[in-house]
Every structure is written in C-alpha cells, then in structure tokens.
C-alpha positions in Angstrom: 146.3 50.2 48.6 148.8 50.2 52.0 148.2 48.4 54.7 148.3 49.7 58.3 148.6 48.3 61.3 147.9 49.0 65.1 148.9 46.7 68.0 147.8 46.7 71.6 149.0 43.4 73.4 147.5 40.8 75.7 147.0 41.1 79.5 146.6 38.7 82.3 144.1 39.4 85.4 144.7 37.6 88.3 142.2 37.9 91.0 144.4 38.9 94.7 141.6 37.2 97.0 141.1 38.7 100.4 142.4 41.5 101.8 142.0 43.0 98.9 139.5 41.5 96.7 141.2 43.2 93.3 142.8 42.3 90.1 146.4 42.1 90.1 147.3 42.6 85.9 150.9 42.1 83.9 152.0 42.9 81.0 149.8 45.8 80.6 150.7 46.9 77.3 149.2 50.7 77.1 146.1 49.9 79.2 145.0 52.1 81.9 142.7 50.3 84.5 139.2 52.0 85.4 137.9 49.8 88.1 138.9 46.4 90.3 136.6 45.1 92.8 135.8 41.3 93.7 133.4 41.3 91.0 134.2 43.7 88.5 137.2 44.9 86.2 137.6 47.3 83.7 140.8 48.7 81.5 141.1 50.7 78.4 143.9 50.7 75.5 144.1 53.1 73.0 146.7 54.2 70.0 146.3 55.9 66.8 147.6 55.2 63.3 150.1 57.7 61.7 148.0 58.7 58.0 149.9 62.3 57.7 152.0 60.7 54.8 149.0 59.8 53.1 147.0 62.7 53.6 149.3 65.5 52.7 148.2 67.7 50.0 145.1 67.7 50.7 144.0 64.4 50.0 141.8 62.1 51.1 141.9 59.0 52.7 140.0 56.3 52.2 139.5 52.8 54.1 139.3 50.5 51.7 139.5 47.4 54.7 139.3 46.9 57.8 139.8 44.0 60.1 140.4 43.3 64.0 142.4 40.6 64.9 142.8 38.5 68.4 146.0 36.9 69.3 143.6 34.4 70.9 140.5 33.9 71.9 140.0 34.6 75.7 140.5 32.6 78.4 140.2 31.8 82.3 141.0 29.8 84.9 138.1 28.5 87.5 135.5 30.1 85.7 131.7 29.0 86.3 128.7 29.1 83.7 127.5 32.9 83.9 131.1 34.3 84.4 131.9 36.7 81.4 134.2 39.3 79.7 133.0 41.9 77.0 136.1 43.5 74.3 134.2 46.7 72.6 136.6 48.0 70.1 136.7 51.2 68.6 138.4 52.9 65.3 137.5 56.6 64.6 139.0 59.7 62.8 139.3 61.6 66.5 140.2 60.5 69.6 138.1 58.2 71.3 137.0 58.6 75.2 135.5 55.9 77.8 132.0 56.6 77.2 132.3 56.7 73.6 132.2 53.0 73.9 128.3 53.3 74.6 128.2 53.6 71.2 129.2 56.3 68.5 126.2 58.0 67.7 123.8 56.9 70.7 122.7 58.5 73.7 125.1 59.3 76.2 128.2 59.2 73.6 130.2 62.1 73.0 131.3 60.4 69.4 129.1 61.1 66.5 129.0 57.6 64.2 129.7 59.4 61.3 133.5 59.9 63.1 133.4 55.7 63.5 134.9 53.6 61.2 133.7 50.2 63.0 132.3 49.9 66.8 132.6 46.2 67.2 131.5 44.7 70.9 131.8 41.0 72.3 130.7 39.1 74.6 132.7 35.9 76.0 131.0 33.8 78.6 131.7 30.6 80.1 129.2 28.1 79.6 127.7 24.9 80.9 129.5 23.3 77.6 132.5 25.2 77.7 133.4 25.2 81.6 133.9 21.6 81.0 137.2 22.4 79.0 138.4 24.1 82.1 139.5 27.3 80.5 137.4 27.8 77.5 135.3 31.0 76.9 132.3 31.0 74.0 131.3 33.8 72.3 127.7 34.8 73.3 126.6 37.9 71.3 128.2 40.3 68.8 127.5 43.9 67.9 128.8 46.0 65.4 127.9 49.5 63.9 129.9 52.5 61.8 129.0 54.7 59.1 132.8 57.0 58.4 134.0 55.4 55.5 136.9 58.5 54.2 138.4 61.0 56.3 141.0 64.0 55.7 142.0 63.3 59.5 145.8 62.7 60.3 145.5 60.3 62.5 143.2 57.0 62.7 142.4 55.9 66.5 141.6 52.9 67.8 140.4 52.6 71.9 140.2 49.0 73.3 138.2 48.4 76.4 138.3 45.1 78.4 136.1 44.2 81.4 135.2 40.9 83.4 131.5 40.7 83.9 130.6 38.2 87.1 129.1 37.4 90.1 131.1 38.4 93.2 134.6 36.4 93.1 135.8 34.2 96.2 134.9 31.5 98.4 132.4 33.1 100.6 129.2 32.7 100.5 129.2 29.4 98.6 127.5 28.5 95.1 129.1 32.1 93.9 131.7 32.3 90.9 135.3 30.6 91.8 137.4 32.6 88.8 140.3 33.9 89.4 142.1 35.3 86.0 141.8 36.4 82.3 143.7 36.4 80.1 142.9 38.8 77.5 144.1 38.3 73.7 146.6 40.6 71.9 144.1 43.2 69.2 145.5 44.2 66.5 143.9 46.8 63.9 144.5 46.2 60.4 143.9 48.7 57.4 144.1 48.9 54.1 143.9 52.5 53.0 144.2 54.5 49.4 143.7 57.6 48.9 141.9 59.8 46.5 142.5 63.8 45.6 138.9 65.5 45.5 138.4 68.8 44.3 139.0 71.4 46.6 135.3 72.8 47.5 134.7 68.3 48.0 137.9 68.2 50.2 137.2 71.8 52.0 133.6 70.4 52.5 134.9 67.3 54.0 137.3 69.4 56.3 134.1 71.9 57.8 132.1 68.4 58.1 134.5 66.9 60.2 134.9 70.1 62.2 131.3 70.3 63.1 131.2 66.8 64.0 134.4 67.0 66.5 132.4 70.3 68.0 128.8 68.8 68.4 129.2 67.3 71.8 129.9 70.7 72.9 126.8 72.2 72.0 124.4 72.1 75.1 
C-alpha cells in the first residue's frame, strides 16, 4: 500500500465592519471565495492527487484508507451562542463542482455517489458552554456518505468548502452576533492506495462505467 497525500492550508476571516460589511481573508491557500456579506461567507478549495503512476497499464486502483485531517479545530474571536461554520469535504474520481457539495448522488448534484469516495460535512457552532472559552467552537452535527471504493481514474480530487453561518455581524441593532473572524484549520487528505490488475473485459467494464457516470448529468 502507498500513501498519498493532499494539502490545502488554513485561512483567517476577519470581518471589515462598516463601510463594507465583508470578510477580509489571508493566507488563502488555493481558495476561491463565493460570497462575503455581514452575515455570510463562503470559499471553496480544491486539488487532485497525481494516481497516473499507479494506474498505468491498465490497472486498477484501489483505496484501501482514507482519512481527513484538520490542522486544528476551528476557531473565532467574539463569537456568540448560535454563531457557526460548516467544512463539507469532498474526494471523488472526477472533478468536483460547488453544487456537488449538496451531496453526491442527491437531488440537485451534478456528481453521481458512485464517483465519491467520502462526502464528509461539519458543523461547528459556538455554544452557551463553549463561548465561555472565548474562542472555542463545538462540533454540532456530522454527516458522511460515499459508495466509489476503486477507480481506473488518473487523478483523485478533493474540493473543500468553508462557510460562516450567523446572524447579521456588527453592532447595530443590538442583541445580534459580535464575531468578527475565523480561522479555519489546514485539511489535509490522506490515502492509502494499492492497486490490483483485473482482467481486461473487468477493467474495460470499469472504464465504460465510469464514462457513463461522468456523462449522466448531461442527460436532460
């Protein structure tokens, strides 16, 4: 077995107050921001894994383990009970687009779950407990799903999205949220892969599969 690994690193949010009301970010880190507004913010991060090596003459890889790892859990500064972040993480055998983090395989995603290795999503929150650390966040909820277990692919991808989740940010009108940054931990992907040489109608098989799977969101 080899062991793979993907790195996308960790980001800080601060919030820019008035004029602007947005979320100034550093160290991006291969993010692209989606949305900023006083009580919303949104990026994505994405990479693949380099498998060509593995999968050359027509062979078959396989994941044998998986694991995401954080740098650190996240944290804040300011933050009131009900203030939030989610981290949905994705690692497929094609590329992997925003809406795809609906869910592989569910209504509105253009991913079918059989391309999905592991969908994992998380909730962070800052509780009544936890706000009394200053800039603790708890984990609330946790969600997982995949069903791709091989893949004759070249590439493995992996799409991080990051967004803060809370009541509008500022001052104004009083009793709202008062946070004003995130930092969001470092994710790194870790494989361990093999691979196995199936006979060539298995492998062939395998290949059209994976075709028609890439192809089905096309098909009205």
């Amino acid at each position: 077995m080899k062991t793979l690994v993907g790195q996308i690193e960790a980001v800080f949010a601060q919030f820019s107050g008035a004029p602007f009301n947005t979320w100034d970010v550093t160290q991006l880190g291969g993010y692209e921001i989606l949305s900023s507004s006083s009580n919303a913010f949104k990026m994505i991060g994405s990479g693949y894994i380099d498998v060509a090596g593995l999968s050359m003459d027509q062979k078959t890889v396989l994941i044998e383990q998986l694991s995401l790892q954080y740098q650190f859990p996240p944290f804040c500064t300011n933050g009131v009970p009900g203030d939030a972040i989610s981290i949905s993480i994705i690692v497929a055998d094609v590329p992997v687009d925003e809406i795809d983090h609906i869910g592989p395989g569910f209504a509105g995603s253009t991913m079918s779950a059989q391309n999905c290795f592991i969908h994992r999503v998380q909730n962070w929150v800052v509780t009544v407990d936890s706000s009394a650390f200053g800039s603790n966040m708890a984990i609330e909820s946790e969600t997982i799903t995949g069903l791709a277990a091989a893949t004759t692919s070249d590439r493995i991808y992996y799409s991080v999205v990051m967004a803060i989740e809370t009541k509008v940010v500022g001052p104004d009108p009083p009793g709202v949220s008062t946070l004003d940054s995130v930092t969001f931990p470092g994710v790194r992907v870790v494989l361990g892969v093999g691979v196995k040489e199936e006979s060539e109608y298995v492998y062939l098989m395998r290949q059209r599969r994976a075709y028609e799977l890439q192809q089905e969101p096309d098909v009205d």
